[in-house]
Structures are given as C-alpha cells and as structure tokens.
TIBADO-426072 format. One line per field, with one value per residue (C-alpha): x, y, z; chain; residue in three letters. Coordinates in steps of 0.05 Angstrom, whole numbers, plus 5000, padded with zeros to 4 digits. Last residue first. Example, Ala and Ser with C-alpha at 12.3 -4.5 7.8 and 13.67 -1.06 7.14 Angstrom:
px: c(5273, 5246)
py: c(4979, 4910)
pz: c(5143, 5156)
kette: c(A, A)
rest: c(SER, ALA)
//
This chain:
px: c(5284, 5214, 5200, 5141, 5094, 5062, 4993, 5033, 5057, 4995, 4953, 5004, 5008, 4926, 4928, 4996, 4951, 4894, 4935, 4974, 4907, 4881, 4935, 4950, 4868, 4876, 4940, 4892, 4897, 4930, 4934, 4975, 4984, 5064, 5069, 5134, 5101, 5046, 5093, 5111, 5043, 5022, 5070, 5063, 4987, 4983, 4942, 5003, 5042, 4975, 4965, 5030, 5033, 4956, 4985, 5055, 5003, 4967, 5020, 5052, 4984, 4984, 5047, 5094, 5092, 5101, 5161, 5141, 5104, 5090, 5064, 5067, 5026, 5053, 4998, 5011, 4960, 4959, 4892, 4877, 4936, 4911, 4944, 4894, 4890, 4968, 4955, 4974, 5026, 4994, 4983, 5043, 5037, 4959, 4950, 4916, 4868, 4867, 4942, 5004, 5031, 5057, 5103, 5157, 5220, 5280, 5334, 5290, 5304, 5231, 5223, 5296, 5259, 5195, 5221, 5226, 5152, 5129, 5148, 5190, 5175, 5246, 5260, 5323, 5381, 5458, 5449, 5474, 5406, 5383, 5432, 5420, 5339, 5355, 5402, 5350, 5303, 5344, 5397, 5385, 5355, 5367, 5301, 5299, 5233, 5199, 5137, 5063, 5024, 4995, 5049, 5098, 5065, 5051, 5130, 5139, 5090, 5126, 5197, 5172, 5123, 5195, 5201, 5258, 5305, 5295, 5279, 5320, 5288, 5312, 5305, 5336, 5298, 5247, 5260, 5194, 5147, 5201, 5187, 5111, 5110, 5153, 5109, 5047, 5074, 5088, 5147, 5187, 5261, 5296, 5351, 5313, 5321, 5256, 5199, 5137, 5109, 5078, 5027, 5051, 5006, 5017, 5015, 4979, 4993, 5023, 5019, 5060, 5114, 5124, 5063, 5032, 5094, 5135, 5211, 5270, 5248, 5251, 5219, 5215, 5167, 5098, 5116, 5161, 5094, 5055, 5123, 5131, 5073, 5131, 5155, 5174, 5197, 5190, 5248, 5227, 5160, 5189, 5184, 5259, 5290, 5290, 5227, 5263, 5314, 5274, 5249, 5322, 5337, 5265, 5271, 5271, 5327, 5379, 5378, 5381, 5373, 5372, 5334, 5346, 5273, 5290, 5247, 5193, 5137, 5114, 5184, 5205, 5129, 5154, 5229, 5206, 5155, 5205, 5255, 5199, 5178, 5243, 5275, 5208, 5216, 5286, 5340, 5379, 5373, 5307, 5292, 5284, 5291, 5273, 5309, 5271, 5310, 5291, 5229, 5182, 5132, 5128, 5057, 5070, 5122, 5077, 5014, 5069, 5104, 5044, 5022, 5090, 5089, 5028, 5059, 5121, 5075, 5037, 5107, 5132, 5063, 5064, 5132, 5109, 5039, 5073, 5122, 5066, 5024, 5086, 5082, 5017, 5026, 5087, 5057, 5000)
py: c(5187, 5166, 5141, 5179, 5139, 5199, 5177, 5165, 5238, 5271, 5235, 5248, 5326, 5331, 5291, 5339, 5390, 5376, 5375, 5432, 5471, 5450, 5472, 5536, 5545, 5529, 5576, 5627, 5661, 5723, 5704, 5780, 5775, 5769, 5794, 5829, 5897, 5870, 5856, 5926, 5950, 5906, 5920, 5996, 5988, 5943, 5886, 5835, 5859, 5857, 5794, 5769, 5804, 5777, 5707, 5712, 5735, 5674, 5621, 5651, 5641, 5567, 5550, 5518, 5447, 5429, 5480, 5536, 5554, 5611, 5596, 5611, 5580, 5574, 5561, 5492, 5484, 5439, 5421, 5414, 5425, 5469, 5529, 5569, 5509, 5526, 5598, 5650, 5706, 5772, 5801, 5781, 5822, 5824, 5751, 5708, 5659, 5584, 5590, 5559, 5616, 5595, 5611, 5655, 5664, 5689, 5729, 5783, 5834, 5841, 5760, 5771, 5817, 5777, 5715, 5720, 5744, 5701, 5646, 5583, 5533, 5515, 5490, 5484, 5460, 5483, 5549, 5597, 5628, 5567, 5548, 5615, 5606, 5530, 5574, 5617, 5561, 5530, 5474, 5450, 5396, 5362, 5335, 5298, 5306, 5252, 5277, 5236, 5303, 5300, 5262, 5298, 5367, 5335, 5318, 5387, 5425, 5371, 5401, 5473, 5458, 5431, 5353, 5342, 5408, 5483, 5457, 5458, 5425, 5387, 5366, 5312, 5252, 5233, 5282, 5296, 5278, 5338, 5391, 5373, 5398, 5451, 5471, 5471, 5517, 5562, 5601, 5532, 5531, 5533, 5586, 5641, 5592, 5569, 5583, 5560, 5607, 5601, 5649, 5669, 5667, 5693, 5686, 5628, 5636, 5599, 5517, 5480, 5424, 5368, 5320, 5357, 5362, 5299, 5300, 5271, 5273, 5195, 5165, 5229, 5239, 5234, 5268, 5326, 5359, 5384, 5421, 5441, 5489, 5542, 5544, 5604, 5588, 5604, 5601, 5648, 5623, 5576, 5504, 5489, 5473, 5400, 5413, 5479, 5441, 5397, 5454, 5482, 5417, 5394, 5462, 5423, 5386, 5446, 5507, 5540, 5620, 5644, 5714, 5752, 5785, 5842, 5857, 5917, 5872, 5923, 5933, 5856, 5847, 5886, 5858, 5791, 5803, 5842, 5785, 5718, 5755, 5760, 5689, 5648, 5690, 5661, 5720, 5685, 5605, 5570, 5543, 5606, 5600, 5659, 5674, 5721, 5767, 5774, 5791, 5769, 5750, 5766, 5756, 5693, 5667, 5686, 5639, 5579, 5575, 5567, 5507, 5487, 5523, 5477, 5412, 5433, 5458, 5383, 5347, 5388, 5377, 5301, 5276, 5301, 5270, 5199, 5207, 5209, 5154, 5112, 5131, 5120, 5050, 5033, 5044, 5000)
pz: c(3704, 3692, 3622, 3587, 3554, 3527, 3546, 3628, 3610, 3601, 3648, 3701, 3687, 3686, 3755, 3787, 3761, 3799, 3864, 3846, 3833, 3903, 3941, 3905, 3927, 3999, 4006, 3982, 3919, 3884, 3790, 3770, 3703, 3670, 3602, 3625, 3620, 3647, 3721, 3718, 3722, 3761, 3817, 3813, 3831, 3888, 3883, 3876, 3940, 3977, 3963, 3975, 4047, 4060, 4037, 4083, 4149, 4124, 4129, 4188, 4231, 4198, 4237, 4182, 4191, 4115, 4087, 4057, 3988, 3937, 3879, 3796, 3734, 3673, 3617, 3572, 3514, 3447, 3466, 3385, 3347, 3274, 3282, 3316, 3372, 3381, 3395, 3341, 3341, 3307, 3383, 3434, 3477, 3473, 3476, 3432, 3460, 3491, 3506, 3486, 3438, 3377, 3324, 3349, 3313, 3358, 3353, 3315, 3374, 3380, 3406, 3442, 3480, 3490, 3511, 3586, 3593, 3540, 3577, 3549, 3497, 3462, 3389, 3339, 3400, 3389, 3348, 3390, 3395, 3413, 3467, 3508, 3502, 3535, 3585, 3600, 3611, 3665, 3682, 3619, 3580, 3514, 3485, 3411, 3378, 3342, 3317, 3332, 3325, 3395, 3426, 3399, 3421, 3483, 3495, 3483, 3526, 3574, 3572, 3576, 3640, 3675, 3680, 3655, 3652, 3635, 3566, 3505, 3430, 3377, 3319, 3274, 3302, 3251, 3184, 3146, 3204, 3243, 3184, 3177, 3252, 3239, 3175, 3222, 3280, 3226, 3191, 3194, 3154, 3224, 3215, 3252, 3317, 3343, 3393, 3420, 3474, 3545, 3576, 3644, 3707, 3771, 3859, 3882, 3965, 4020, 3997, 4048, 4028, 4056, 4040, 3979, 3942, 3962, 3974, 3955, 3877, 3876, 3804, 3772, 3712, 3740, 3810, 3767, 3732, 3800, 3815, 3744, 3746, 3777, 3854, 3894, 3959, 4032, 4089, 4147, 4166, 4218, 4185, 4191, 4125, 4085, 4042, 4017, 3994, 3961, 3930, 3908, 3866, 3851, 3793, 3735, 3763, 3776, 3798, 3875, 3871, 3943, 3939, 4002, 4035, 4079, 4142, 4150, 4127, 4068, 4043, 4045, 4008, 3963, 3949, 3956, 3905, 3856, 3867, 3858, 3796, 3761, 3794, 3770, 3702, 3685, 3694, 3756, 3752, 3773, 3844, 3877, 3947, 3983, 4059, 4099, 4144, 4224, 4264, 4219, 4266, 4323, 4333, 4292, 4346, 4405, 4363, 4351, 4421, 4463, 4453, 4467, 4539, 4555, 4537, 4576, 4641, 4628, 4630, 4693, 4734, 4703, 4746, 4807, 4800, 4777, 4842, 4892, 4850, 4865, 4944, 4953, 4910, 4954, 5018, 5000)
kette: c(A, A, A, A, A, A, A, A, A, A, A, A, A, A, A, A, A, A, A, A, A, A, A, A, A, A, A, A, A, A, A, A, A, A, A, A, A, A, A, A, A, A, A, A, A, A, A, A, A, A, A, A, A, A, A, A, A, A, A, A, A, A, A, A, A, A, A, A, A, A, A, A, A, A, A, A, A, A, A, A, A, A, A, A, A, A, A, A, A, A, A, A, A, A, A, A, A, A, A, A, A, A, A, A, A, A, A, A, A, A, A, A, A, A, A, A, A, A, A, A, A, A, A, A, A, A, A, A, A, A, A, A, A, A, A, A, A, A, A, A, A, A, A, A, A, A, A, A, A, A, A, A, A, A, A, A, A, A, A, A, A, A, A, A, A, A, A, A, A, A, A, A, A, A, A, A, A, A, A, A, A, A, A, A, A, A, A, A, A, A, A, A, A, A, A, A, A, A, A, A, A, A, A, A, A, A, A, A, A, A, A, A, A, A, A, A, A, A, A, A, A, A, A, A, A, A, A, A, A, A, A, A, A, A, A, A, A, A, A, A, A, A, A, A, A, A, A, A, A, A, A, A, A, A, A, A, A, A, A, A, A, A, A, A, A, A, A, A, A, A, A, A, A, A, A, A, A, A, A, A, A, A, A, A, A, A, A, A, A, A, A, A, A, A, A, A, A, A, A, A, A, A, A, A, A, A, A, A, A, A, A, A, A, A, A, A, A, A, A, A, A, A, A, A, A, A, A, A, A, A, A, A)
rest: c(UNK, UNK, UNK, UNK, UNK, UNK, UNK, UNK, UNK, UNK, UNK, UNK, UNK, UNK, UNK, UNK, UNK, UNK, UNK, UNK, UNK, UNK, UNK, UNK, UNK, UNK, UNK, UNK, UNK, UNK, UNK, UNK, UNK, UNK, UNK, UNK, UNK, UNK, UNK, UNK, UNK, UNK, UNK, UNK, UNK, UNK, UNK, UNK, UNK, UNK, UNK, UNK, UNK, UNK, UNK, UNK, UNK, UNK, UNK, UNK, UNK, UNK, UNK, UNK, UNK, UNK, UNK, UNK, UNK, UNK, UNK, UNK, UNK, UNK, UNK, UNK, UNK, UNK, UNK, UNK, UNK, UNK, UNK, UNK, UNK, UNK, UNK, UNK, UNK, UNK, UNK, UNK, UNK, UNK, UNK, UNK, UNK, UNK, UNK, UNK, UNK, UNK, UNK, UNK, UNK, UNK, UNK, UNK, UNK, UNK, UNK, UNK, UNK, UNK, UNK, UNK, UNK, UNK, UNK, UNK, UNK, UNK, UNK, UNK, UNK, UNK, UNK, UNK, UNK, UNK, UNK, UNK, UNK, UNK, UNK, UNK, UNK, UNK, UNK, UNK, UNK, UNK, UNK, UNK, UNK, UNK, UNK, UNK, UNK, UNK, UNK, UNK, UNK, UNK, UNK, UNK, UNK, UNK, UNK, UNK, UNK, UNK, UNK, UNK, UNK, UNK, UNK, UNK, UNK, UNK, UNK, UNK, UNK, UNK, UNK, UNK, UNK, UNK, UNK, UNK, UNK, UNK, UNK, UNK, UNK, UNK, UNK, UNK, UNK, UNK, UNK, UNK, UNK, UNK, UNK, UNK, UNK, UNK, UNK, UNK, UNK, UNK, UNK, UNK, UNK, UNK, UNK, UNK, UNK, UNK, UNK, UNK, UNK, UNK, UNK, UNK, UNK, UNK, UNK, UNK, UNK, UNK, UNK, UNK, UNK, UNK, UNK, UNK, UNK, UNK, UNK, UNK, UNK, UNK, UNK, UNK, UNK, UNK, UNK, UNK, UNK, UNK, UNK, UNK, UNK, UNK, UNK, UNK, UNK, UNK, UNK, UNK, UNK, UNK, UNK, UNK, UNK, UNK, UNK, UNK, UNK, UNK, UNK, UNK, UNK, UNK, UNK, UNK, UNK, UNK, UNK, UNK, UNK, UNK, UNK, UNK, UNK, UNK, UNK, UNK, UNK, UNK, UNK, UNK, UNK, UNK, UNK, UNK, UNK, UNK, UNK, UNK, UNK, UNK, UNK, UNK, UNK, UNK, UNK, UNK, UNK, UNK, UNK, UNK, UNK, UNK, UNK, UNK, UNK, UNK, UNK, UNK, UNK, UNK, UNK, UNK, UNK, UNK, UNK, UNK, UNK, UNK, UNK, UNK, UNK, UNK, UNK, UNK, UNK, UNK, UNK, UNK)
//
C-alpha cells in the first residue's frame, strides 16, 4: 500500500513538469506569429537568375520585404527542373522564414521522377497562388518553319533531327513538348538544361532548333528578331504578343501549357505565418506599381489562398500524370 501512495506520489510530480512543457508548446506557435518576421527572409528560387520564377519571385520579395519591415534575400538554387532548390526547401525548419517560389513544374516532376527527395503535397506547404505566364513556341531564325504547322511537317519529314531545350525534365517547357509529339506523333529529341534561359541561350547559339519558354522572358529577344515565334500555348491570343497565334489556331487541338506561379514553405509551418505571408502576397500583387511592371513582362497578376494553390497543384499533378503516362514517358 505504501508503495502504490508513494508511486502515484512520484507519477503527479513527474506530470506537473510534463503538462507545464505541453502547455508552453502550445504556446510557442501563436507568440512566434505575433512576432513574426522579426529577422531576414530567405527565398529559394529554384530557377537560375534571369528566368521569370527568379524576376517575379525578386520584385515580390522585394515588396512584400518593404511592406513587412524585414529584407527578403533571393537564394537562387537550379537544377532538376527546379526539385533541386524545393527539396531544399522541404528539408528547412518550418518557421516562416524560408519560403519558395515554385513554377507548374512542381505538379509535373511526380509523374516523371521516380525519387524527387521530397513529396509536394506532404512536405511542402501551399502559401499563396501568385501569377500566370502564357507560354510560347519558339525556334532559331535558321529553322526553315514560319508556322507551327510547317515545323510539325518539318520533324514527320525528318524523325529525330530536331531538337528542342527545356529548363530540365520535368519543367512545364519540357512537357509542352513531349505533348506536342504526342499529339502530332513527331519525334523530337530533348536536351535539357539547368534552366530556361540557358535552353533560350543554346538556341540562339544554334545548338538546340525549338524551346517553349514564357512570353515574359522571351519577348525581348522575340523584337530583337533572335528568335522566331510561332505559337503561343494558350486558349486565345494575347495582347503582347498580338499577330502570334495559339496552338488550337494552328491546327493542334489542346495543344495548351499556361505557367502557373506559387508561393510555398516547408510542411509544419504554423498556419498564423502562412496567412500573414498570403495577406503580404496579396497585397504585394494588388498594388498598383506591381502590376504595372509585372504586364510589362506579360506576367498577370493570378493572388489566391493557400487552399486554392493547394488545390490547383493537386489537379495539376492529375492533368500532368495523364499527360505523361499517354506519352509513355520514362521516369528518370
């Protein structure tokens, strides 16, 4: 009997501590978003410098750095279609100060990678939809194809001997491609790239014939006659790029690929974080001086809710799948 009192004596001590611990945890998240940002926010950007993930991600950070009161340093982390710097961002401490920008290529990777080192909807946590970017076909001036058509009778004429640059497997720009072959039934040789910008690099040099990239990162070497564009990858014409028509327009039925931007954090983040980071993002792409610039680049302004990136990468990660598992796509 003695024993027992004694035992339940020690159990009591031994829960006060525990349950003041469970307690203080509970309270670590709401104090830490009250203070939050108190420090430097670190952005990785999983595309090289001068691709339009590391354009838009710097003005945002740079505004939404203003508007918080804290500086926002742009981490640029290549490589991989862009699984390089988000498995990165996976790995880091869920605090609210490491966030990333991610392109449609995160709900693309899943059906083309067999181990990316981390899963998109299980460690990594949707913060806010942020832009959209039309997508445009392009080739060097010395490809004999004024049209989308005559390239595509250009590759059934000659199996293999095009080419086309990508930002890397499993990046929106590789897979517009691999639907246009699949579509048309075109063999098309791909030869990736760290990034986009190198892909556009490559082409004007003459080492790869084809590369789908943004509008927004195309358009000056588009004017500068460096480039020949044939096709824009969206259901209408767009105003930059007016007297260019869409893929439909030239005769390839749901030959569309839009590029999609979002913000995201590690999984675990504290959901108070999460929101304060939407309203900042938000706010960032409401304001005035912001859209302006950003429709200069042929960027538009897309703000959503964490709930609503969420949802579009999960329907796009099903769209992505279908396409590639029709293309037979081989994972890497």
């Amino acid at each position: 009997m003695g024993c027992n009192r004694n035992w339940t004596r020690i159990k009591r001590l031994l829960l006060v501590p525990l349950c003041c611990m469970a307690a203080t945890a509970q309270m670590v998240t709401p104090a830490a978003a009250q203070n939050y940002p108190n420090k430097p926010l670190r952005l990785i950007v999983a595309f090289p410098p001068g691709a339009s993930s590391d354009l838009v991600g710097r003005m945002l950070g740079q505004k939404i750095g203003e508007q918080m009161g804290q500086q926002v340093i742009p981490d640029n982390r290549p490589g991989a279609g862009g699984n390089l710097g988000l498995g990165m961002l996976a790995k880091t401490p869920p605090d609210g100060y490491t966030i990333g920008i991610a392109t449609a290529s995160i709900a693309v990777s899943p059906a083309l990678y067999k181990n990316l080192g981390y899963d998109p909807v299980k460690d990594l946590a949707p913060v806010a939809r942020l832009t959209t970017i039309p997508n445009v076909l392009l080739v060097h001036p010395s490809v004999p194809a004024k049209t989308l058509r005559q390239f595509i009778d250009l590759a059934k004429a000659s199996p293999g001997k095009l080419n086309f640059g990508s930002g890397g497997t499993g990046t929106t720009n590789h897979l517009a491609n691999e639907l246009l072959k699949h579509l048309e039934k075109i063999n098309l040789v791909h030869v990736p790239y760290k990034g986009v910008t190198q892909a556009m690099v490559a082409m004007m040099s003459g080492e790869v014939d084809e590369v789908v990239m943004p509008v927004s990162t195309a358009l000056p070497q588009i004017k500068a006659g460096k480039v020949r564009a044939l096709a824009v990858l969206t259901e209408k014409r767009i105003p930059s790029l007016p007297n260019v028509p869409t893929g439909i327009e030239a005769g390839v039925p749901n030959f569309t690929m839009p590029l999609w931007y979002g913000m995201f954090a590690p999984a675990g983040t504290p959901r108070e974080i999460v929101e304060r980071l939407n309203r900042e993002l938000t706010k960032a792409l409401e304001s005035k001086e912001l859209t302006a610039t950003l429709a200069a680049m042929g960027v538009d302004p897309w703000p959503g809710t964490a709930d609503q990136l969420g949802d579009l990468l999960r329907t796009d990660m099903e769209r992505y799948g279908a396409i590639a598992r029709s293309a037979n796509l081989p994972k890497q």
